[in-house]
ZAMARGU-4260 file (C-alpha; in steps of 0.2 Angstrom, whole numbers, plus 5000, padded with zeros to 4 digits):
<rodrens>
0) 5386/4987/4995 | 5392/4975/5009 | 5384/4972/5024 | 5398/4980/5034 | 5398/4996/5023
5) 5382/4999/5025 | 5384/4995/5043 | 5397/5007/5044 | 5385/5020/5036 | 5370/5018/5046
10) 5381/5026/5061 | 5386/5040/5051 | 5368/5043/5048 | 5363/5042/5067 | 5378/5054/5073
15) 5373/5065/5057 | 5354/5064/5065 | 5357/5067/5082 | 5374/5073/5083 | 5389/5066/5094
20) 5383/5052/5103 | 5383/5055/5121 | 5376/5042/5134 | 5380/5026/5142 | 5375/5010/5151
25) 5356/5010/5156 | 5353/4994/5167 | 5335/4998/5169 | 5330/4981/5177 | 5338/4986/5191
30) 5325/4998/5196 | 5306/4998/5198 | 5297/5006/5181 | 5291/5021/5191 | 5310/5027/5190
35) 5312/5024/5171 | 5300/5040/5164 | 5312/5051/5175 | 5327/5041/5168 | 5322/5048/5151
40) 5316/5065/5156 | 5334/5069/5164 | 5343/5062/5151 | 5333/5074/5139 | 5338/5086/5152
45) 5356/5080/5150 | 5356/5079/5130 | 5358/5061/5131 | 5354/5054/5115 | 5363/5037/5116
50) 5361/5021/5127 | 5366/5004/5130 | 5352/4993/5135 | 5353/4974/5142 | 5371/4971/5144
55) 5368/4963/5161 | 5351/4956/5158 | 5350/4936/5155 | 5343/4930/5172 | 5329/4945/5168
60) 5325/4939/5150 | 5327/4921/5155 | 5324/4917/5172 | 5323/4899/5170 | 5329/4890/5154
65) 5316/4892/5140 | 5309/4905/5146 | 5309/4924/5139 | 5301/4939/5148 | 5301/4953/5135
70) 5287/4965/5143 | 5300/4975/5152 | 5310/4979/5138 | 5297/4982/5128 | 5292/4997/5138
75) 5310/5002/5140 | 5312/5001/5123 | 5296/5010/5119 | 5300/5025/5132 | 5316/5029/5125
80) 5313/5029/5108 | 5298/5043/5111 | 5312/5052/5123 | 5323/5053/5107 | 5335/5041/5112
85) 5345/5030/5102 | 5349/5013/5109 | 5364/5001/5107 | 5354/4985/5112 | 5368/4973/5119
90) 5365/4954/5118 | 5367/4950/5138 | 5378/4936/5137 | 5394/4940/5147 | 5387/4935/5166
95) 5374/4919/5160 | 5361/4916/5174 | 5366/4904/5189 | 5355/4889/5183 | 5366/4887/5169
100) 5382/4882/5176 | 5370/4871/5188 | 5364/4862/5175 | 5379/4862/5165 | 5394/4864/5175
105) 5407/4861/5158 | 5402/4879/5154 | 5409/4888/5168 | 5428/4892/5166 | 5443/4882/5175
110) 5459/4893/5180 | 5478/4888/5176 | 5476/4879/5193 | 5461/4868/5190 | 5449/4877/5200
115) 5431/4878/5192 | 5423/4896/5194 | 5406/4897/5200 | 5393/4911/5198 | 5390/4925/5207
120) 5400/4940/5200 | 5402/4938/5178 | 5411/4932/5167 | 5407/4913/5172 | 5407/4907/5154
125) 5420/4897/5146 | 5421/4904/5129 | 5426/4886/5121 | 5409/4876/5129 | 5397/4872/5114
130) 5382/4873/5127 | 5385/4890/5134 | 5388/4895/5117 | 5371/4885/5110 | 5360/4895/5123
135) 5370/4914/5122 | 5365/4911/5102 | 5346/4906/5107 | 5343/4920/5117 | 5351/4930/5106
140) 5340/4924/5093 | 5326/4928/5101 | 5331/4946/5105 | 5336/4951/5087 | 5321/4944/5080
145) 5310/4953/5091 | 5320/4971/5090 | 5330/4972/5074 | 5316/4983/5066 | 5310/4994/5083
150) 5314/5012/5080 | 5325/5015/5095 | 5337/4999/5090 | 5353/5011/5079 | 5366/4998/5085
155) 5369/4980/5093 | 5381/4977/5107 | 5387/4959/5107 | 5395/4955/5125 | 5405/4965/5136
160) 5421/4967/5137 | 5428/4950/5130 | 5443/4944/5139 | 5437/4928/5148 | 5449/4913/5148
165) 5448/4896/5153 | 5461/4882/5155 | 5448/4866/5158 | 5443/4850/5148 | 5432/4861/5135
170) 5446/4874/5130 | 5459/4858/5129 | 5446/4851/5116 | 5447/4867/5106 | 5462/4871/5110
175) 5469/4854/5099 | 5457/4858/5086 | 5466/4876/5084 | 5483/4869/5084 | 5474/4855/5071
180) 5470/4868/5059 | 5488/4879/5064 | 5502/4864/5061 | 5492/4850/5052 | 5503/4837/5059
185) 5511/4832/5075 | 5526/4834/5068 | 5525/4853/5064 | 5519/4856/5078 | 5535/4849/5089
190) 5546/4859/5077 | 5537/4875/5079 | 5536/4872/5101 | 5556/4867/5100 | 5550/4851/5109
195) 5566/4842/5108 | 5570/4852/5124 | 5565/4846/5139 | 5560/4830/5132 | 5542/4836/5128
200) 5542/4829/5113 | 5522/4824/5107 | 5515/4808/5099 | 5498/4815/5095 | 5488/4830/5098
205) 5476/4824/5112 | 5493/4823/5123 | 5491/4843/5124 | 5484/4852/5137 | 5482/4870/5142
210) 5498/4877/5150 | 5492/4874/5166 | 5501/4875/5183 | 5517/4865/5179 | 5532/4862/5192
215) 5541/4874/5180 | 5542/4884/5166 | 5530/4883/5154 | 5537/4879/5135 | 5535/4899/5128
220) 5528/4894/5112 | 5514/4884/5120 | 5511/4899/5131 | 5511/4912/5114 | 5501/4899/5105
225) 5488/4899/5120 | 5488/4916/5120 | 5483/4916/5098 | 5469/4902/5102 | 5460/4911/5116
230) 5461/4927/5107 | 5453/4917/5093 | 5441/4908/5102 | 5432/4924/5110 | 5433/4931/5091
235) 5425/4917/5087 | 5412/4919/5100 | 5408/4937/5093 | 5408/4934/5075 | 5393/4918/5080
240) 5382/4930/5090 | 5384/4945/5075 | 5380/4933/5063 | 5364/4928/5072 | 5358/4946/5072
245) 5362/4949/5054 | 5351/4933/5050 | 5336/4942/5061 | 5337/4954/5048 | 5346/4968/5059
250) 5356/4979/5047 | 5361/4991/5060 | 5380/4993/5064 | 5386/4980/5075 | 5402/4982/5090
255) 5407/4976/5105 | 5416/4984/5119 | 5437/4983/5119 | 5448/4988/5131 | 5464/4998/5125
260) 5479/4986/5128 | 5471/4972/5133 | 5484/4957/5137 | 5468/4944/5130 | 5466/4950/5113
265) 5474/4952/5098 | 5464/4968/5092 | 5472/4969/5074 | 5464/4951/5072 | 5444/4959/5079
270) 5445/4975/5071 | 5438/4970/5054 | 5426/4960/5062 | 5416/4975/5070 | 5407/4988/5061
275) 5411/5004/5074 | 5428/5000/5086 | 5422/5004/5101 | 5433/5006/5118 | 5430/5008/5138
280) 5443/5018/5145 | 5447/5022/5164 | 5463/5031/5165 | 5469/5034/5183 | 5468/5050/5189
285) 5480/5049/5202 | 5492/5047/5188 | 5503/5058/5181 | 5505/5050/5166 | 5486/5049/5161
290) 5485/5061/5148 | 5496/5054/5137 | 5492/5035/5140 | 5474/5036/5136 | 5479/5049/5121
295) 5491/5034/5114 | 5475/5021/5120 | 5463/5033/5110 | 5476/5032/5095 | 5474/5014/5096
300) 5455/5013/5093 | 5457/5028/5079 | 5471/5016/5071 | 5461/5002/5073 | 5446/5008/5063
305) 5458/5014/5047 | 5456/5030/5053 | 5438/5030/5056 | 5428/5038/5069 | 5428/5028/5085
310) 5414/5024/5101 | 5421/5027/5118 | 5408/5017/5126 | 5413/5014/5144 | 5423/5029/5156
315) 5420/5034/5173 | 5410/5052/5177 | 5420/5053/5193 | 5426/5037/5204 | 5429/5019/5200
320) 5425/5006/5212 | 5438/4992/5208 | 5456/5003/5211 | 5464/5000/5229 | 5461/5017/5232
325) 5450/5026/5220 | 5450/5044/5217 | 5434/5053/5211 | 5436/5065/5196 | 5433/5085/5196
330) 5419/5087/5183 | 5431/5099/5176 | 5442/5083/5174 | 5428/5074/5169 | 5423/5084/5154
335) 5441/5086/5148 | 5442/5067/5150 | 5428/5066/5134 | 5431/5083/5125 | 5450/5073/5122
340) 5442/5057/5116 | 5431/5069/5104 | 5448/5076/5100 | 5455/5060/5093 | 5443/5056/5084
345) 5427/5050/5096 | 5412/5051/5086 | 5400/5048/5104 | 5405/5049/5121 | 5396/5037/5135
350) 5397/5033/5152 | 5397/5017/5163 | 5383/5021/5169 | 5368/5032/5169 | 5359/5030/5186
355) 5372/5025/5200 | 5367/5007/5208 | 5361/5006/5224 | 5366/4986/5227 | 5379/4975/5219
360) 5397/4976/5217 | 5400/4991/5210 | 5388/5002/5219 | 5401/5016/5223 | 5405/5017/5206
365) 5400/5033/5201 | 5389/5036/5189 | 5380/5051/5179 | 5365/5051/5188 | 5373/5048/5207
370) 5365/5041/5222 | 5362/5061/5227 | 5351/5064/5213 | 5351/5078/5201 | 5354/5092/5211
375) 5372/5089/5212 | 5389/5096/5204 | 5391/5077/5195 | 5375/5078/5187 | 5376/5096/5182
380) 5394/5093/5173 | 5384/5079/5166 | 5373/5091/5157 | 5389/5103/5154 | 5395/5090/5144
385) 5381/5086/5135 | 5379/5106/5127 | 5398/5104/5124 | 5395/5091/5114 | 5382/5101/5105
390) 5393/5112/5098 | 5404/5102/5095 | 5394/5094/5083 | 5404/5100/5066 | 5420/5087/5069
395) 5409/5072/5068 | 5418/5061/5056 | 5432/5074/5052 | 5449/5061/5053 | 5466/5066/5058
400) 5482/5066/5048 | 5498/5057/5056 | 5513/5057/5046 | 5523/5046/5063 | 5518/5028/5064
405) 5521/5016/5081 | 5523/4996/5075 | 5514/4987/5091 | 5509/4968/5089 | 5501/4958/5102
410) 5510/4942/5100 | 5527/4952/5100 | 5521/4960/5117 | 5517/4941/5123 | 5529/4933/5118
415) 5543/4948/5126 | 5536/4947/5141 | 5539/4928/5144 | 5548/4922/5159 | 5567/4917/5159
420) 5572/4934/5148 | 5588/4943/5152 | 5578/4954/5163 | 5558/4956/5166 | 5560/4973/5171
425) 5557/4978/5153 | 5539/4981/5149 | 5533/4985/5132 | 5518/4994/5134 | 5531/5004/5146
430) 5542/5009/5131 | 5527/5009/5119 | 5522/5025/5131 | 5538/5033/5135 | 5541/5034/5116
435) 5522/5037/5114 | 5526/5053/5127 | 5536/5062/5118 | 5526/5064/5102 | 5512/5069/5114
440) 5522/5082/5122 | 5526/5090/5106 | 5507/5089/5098 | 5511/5075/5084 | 5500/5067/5077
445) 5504/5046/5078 | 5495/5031/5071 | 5497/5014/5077 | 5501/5000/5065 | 5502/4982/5062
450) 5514/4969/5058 | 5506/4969/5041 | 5502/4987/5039 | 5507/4998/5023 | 5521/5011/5030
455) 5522/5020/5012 | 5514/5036/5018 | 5524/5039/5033 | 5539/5050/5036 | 5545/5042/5052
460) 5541/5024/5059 | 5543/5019/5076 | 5548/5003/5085 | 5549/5004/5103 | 5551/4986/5106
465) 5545/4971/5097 | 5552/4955/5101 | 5545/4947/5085 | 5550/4952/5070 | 5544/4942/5053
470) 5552/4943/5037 | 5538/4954/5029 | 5538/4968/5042 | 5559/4968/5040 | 5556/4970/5021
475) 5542/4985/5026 | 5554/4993/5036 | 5569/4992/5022 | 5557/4998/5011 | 5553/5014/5020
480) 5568/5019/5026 | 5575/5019/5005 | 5560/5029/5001 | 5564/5043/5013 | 5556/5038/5030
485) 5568/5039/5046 | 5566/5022/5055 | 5570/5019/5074 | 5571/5005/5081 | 5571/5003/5100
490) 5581/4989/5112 | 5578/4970/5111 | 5568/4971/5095 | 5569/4958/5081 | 5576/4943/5093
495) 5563/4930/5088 | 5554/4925/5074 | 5535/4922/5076 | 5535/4905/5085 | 5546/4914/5096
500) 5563/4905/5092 | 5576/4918/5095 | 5584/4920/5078 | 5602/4917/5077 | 5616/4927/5071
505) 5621/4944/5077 | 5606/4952/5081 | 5592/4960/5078 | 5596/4947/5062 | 5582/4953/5050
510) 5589/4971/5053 | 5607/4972/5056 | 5609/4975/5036 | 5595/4992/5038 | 5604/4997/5054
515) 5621/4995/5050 | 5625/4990/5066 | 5624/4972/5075 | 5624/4962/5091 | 5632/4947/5100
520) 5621/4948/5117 | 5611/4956/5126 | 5611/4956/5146 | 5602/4964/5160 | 5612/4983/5167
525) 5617/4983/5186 | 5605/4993/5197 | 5619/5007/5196 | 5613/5012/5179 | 5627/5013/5165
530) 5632/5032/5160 | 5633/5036/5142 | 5644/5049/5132 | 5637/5058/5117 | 5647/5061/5100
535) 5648/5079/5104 | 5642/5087/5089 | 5625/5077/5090 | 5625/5082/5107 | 5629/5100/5105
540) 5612/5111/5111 | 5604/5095/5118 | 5596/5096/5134 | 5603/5079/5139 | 5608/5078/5159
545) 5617/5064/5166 | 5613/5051/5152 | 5612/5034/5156 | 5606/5017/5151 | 5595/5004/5161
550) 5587/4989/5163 | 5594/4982/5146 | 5610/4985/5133 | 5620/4974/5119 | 5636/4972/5117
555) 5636/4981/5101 | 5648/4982/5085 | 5646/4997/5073 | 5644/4988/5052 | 5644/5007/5044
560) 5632/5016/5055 | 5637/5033/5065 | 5638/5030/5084 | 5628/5045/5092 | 5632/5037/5110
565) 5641/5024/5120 | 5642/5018/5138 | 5655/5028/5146 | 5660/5015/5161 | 5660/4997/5166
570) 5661/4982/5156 | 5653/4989/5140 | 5663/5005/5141 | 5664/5009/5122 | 5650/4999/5115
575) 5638/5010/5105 | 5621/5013/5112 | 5614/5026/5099 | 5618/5024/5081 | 5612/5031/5064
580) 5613/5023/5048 | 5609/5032/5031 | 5600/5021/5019 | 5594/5026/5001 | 5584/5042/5005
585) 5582/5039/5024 | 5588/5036/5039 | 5589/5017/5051 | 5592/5024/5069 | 5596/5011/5084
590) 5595/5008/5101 | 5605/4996/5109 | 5598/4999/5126 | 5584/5007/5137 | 5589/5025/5139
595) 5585/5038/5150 | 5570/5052/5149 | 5583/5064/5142 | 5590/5053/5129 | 5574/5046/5121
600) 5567/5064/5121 | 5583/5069/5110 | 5583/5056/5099 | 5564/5058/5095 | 5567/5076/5093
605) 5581/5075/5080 | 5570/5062/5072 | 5557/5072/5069 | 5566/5089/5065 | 5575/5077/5051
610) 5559/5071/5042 | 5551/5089/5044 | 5539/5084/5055 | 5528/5098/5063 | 5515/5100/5077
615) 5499/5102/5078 | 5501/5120/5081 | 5509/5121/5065 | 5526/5124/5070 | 5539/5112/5071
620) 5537/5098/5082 | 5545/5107/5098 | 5537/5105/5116 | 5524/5111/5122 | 5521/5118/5141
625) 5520/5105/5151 | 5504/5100/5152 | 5497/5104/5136 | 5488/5093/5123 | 5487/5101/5106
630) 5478/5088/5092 | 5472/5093/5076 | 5455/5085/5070 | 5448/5088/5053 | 5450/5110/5052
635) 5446/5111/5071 | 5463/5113/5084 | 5461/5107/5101 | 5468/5114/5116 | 5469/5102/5132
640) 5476/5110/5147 | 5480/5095/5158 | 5488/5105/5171 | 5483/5116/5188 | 5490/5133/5180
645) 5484/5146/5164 | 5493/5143/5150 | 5497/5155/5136 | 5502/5149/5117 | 5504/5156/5100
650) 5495/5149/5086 | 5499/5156/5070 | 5484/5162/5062 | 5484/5167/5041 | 5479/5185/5035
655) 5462/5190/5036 | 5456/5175/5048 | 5451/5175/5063 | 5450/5158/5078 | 5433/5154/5085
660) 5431/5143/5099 | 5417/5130/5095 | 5413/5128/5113 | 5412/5146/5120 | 5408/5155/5102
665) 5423/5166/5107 | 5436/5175/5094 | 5454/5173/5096 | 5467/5181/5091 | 5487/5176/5089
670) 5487/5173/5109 | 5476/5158/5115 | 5474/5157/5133 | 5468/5139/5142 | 5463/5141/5160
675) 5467/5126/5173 | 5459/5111/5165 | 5450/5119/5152 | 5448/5115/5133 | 5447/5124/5118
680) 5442/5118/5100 | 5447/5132/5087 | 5441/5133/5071 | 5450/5146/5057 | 5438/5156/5048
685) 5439/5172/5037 | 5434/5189/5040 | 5434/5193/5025
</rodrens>
């Protein structure tokens, strides 16, 4: 059995010991011991069963170089483990203690402007400097060495949150060594960056630098390539510090913290690399939208894993500190924020952070255990959630079945969103969850996939926007869509290949064949909008108002696809926007522009009404009330009212069964009823 397997196994043991993890950040060093036995006594109270320990911690462990200071741990350590806490020890390597960058000031980071950042808030580390990563491999050294076999150790947190970038001398040395290994020679190299133009042709690789500031643009596929090396280089910076506890002799599973859609790092590239994907998460509250971003953000991390059962490690129990303006939660809001990450497939649920800091710069963030103490609403949701979790206890490891899958790639996404496009108005992570929405809003299930991903299994493939696409994931597609699968392919895809050449020819080149459809140029729409006309018998009983295209369209020219819809006025009057191809046992659907609300949500809808595609209700996929999340995970059903008003929905039951509701123990029948911001989880069993 490999080391990962068995990694992978040792946290199904701990959740199958103690239940769904439920916790968070305990920085104990900054409070006197006396606190620490009542730390563990409420969180006893609370049913906390899972911490992270040390995150922060260097400049306790190692207040001047060489030294280590263990005792306090030890008795952290010791108390939590007699407690019946579990602790995911972290190696505290993101902020390094002052009297590093002192001494060596080549390990603290340089911005795109050539300003060195000193300490005195984190993340003061350049990830490409041999001596910051020499003494973060000691200490952590030292730490597995002395923990890997103590009893409250069940998991190893390397860093935190891994998205530090640096643009000085020592990322310009490792940065020629990546491109070395990339290219091979200076002549690749120039044929991949286009150099010819603007006469930045290179002799030899110590001529490049960083894209620092520039009087200009910078070359895009030095910028994309940037982007793959310092992706790479904090990978590689996790992958050392693992591999140092697995040589203590730590065989406990092993993650570090990532963060949803993080613009830093290409997380199909980590994924493999961790034994449990873990994930912090702060949706905004004051947003709208939030329920159905962090569902698509919680897909992600399930998607990640292959399925698995993933770690929300980080969220906040009420306010942030670090929004303009920062809005506590409700604990009602609170508790429906974790029951949703159980429902997609959480396996723990933990907080950033236990008790609530009195100094420092986030000492208004909230935390579990507030500056009020106990006996307050926060704490007491705190220990809500904790029974909820309790009974919940029968989903951990349960998957959940997606027949819709959602190509995103994180060079795509950098690479679209360069300067000098035909419009930087279109986002990809905005389109990504608009799309996202209305599977959300009609309880389907979605994974996300890769580049490189199989798409056999799935009856519907989406592609929002990816700007990149490479010859295999154009065969992929092809492939799918001649096996059955209907294929939708959204508005500026396909333009480049992966050094981010735009591909000539009509466009999207790799696809026009699949798509039976093709373009000559794509241009940016006048703030007016452009209106769109419908084929009328696709449009008949279609809920479209006032269609209309934005931001985006392509002059268009139909090669034996159906045209669904066209732009009604101004110069692209006629061109097709929406066409339909059948190929082989599917269907190739195309967008030639970004379309309104209405017309997406019509689209999708045929889509999934074409491939059979039902809710999780079991039903097909139509919508939902507004405000409703419906997910299925493993037998159990949940239920997420995300709005201010009762809602009453129709489930159908089989003969002789009956619905139980996991968290209250109550029986339902046909009629479930969600009160304001409530969650259900219902389970079928028979009554006879």
């Amino acid at each position: 059995m490999s080391t990962t397997t068995s990694a992978r196994r040792a946290f199904d043991t701990l959740i199958a010991e103690r239940g769904l993890g439920f916790g968070g950040d305990y920085n104990p060093e900054q409070w006197p011991a006396e606190v620490w036995r009542e730390d563990v006594a409420l969180m006893r109270e609370a049913g906390v069963n899972l911490v992270t320990v040390g995150v922060f911690s260097w400049a306790v462990i190692e207040p001047v170089p060489g030294a280590r200071e263990w005792a306090w741990l030890d008795e952290v350590l010791d108390l939590l483990h007699a407690g019946g806490i579990a602790v995911d020890l972290a190696t505290p390597v993101a902020s390094p203690p002052p009297w590093l960058g002192i001494r060596h000031p080549e390990t603290l980071p340089v911005d795109r402007d050539g300003v060195r950042l000193i300490a005195g808030s984190r993340n003061q580390f350049s990830p490409a400097s041999r001596v910051y990563r020499e003494h973060a491999a000691a200490l952590t050294r030292d730490l597995a060495e002395r923990y890997a076999q103590h009893p409250a150790v069940r998991m190893w947190h390397v860093g935190n949150e891994y998205g530090q970038i640096d643009h000085g001398d020592e990322a310009a040395r490792e940065f020629r060594r990546w491109l070395r290994d990339r290219y091979g020679t200076i002549a690749a190299l120039n044929e991949a960056w286009g150099t010819a133009f603007w006469s930045q042709r290179y002799a030899e690789f110590e001529e490049i630098l960083p894209p620092r500031r520039m009087p200009y643009l910078v070359n895009p596929t030095q910028s994309l390539d940037f982007r793959r090396y310092s992706s790479d280089q904090l990978e590689d910076c996790y992958r050392e510090l693992r591999d140092v506890i697995r040589a203590a002799g730590a065989t406990q599973p092993i993650t570090t913290n990532f963060m949803g859609f993080h613009a830093l790092t290409d997380y199909w590239s980590w994924a493999g690399e961790v034994d449990v994907v873990s994930d912090d998460q702060y949706p905004d509250p004051a947003s709208a939208d939030s329920p159905a971003s962090i569902a698509l953000v919680q897909d992600l991390m399930r998607s990640l894993g292959g399925g698995r059962s993933w770690v929300l490690m980080e969220q906040a129990i009420s306010a942030t500190s670090w929004r303009e303006h920062n809005l506590p939660k409700s604990p009602l809001r609170a508790r429906r924020d974790s029951l949703q990450a159980v429902a997609r497939g959480a396996d723990a649920v933990c907080y950033f952070q236990w008790r609530q800091a009195r100094a420092g710069a986030e000492r208004f963030h909230s935390a579990m255990l507030p500056h009020a103490g106990a006996d307050s609403d926060v704490f007491r949701g705190v220990v809500q959630q904790g029974e909820d979790l309790r009974r919940l206890a029968p989903v951990a490891g349960a998957g959940i079945q997606a027949e819709v899958a959602i190509l995103f790639d994180w060079p795509s996404w950098w690479a679209g969103e360069e300067p000098a496009r035909p419009t930087e108005r279109l986002s990809t992570l905005t389109e990504l969850g608009r799309w996202y929405r209305e599977l959300w809003r009609r309880g389907v299930a979605a994974d996300l996939v890769s580049p490189a991903s199989d798409l056999s299994r799935y009856r519907v493939v989406l592609v929002p926007h990816s700007y990149i696409v490479r010859p295999s994931t154009a065969t992929a597609l092809r492939d799918a869509v001649g096996s059955g699968a209907q294929i939708v392919v959204g508005a500026f895809s396909g333009v480049a290949d992966e050094n981010a050449h735009v591909l000539t020819g009509r466009s999207p080149v790799l696809l026009r064949e699949l798509l039976g459809v093709s373009g000559e140029e794509w241009g940016a729409v006048p703030d007016s909008g452009s209106a769109l006309v419908f084929d009328e018998s696709w449009a008949a009983g279609r809920d479209v108002e006032a269609p209309g295209a934005s931001i985006l369209a392509e002059r268009l020219r139909v090669d034996g696809a159906d045209v669904l819809a066209r732009h009604a006025d101004g110069d692209l009057a006629g061109v097709p926007v929406l066409t339909r191809h059948g190929v082989g046992d599917g269907t190739a659907w195309y967008l030639g522009a970004i379309v309104d609300d209405g017309s997406l949500s019509a689209l999708i809808g045929d889509v999934l009404g074409t491939a059979g595609i039902n809710s999780a209700l079991g039903g097909r996929a139509e919508m939902l009330p507004d405000g409703l999340e419906a997910v299925r995970r493993g037998d159990v059903l949940f239920l997420l009212n995300h709005s201010d008003r009762h809602i009453d929905i129709d489930i159908d039951i089989a003969e002789g069964g009956t619905r139980v509701d996991l968290l209250t123990g109550e029986k339902t029948d046909r009629t479930v009823g969600i009160a304001p911001g409530d969650v259900r989880a219902l389970t079928e069993r028979r009554t006879w």
